[in-house]
C-alpha positions as CSV (number, residue, x, y, z in Angstrom):
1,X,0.0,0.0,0.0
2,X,1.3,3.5,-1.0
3,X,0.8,6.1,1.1
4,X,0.1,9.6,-0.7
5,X,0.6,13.0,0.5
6,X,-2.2,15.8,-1.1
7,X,-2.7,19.5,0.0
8,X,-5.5,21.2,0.6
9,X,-7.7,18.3,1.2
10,X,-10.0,20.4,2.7
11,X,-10.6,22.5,-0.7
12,X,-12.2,21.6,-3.9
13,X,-9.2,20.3,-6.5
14,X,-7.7,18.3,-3.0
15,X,-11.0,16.7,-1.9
16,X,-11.2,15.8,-5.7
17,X,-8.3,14.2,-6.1
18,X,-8.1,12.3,-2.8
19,X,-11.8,11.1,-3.8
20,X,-10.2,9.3,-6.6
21,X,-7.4,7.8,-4.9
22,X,-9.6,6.6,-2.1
23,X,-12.1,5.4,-5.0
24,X,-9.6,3.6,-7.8
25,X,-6.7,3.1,-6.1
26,X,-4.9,1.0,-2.9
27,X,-3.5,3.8,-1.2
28,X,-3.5,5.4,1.5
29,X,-4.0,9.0,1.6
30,X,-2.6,12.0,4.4
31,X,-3.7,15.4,4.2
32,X,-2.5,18.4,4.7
33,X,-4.9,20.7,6.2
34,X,-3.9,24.5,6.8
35,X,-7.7,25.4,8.7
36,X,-10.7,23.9,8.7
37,X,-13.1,24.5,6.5
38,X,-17.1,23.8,7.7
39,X,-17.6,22.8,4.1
40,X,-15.1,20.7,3.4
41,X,-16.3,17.1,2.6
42,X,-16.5,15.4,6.2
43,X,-16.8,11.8,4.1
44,X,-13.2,11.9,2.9
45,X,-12.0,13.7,5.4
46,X,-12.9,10.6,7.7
47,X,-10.8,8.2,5.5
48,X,-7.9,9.8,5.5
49,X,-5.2,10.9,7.5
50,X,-4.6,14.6,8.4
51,X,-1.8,16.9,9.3
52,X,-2.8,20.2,10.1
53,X,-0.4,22.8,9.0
54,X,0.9,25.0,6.1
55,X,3.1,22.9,3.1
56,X,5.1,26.0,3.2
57,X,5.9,25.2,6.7
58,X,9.2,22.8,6.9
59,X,8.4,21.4,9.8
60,X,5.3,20.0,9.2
61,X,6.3,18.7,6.2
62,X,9.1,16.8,7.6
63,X,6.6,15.1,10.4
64,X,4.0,14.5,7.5
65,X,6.7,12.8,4.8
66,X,8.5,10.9,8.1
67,X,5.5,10.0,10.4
68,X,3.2,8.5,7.6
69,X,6.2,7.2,5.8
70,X,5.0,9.2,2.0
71,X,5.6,7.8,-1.3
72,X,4.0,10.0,-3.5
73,X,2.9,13.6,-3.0
């Protein structure tokens, strides 16, 4: 199982794409998330993994890539 890193999961292209990866593929998927977003779409939200944080940030993109071990962003 790959695990695969998307930003802005909580916006519409990130929720999108993490949709189809959830759907088609064996993966699975981590988030980052810089705020939350009331309507943001709770159902994949729920499936996947979230780091909440700025991808601009260093920091938390070191704890996302080494905590959930990424493959693919």
């Amino acid at each position: 199982m790959r695990n695969v890193l998307v930003d802005g999961l909580n916006c519409f292209a990130g929720s999108a794409l993490a949709k189809r990866l959830l759907d088609t593929t064996d993966c699975r998927v981590v988030g980052i998330v810089r705020d939350q977003n009331f309507k943001s779409r709770r159902e994949i939200l729920d499936q996947c993994a979230i780091v909440y944080g700025d991808i601009r940030d260093f920091d938390v993109c070191r704890y996302a890539m080494s905590h959930y071990e990424i493959d693919t962003i």
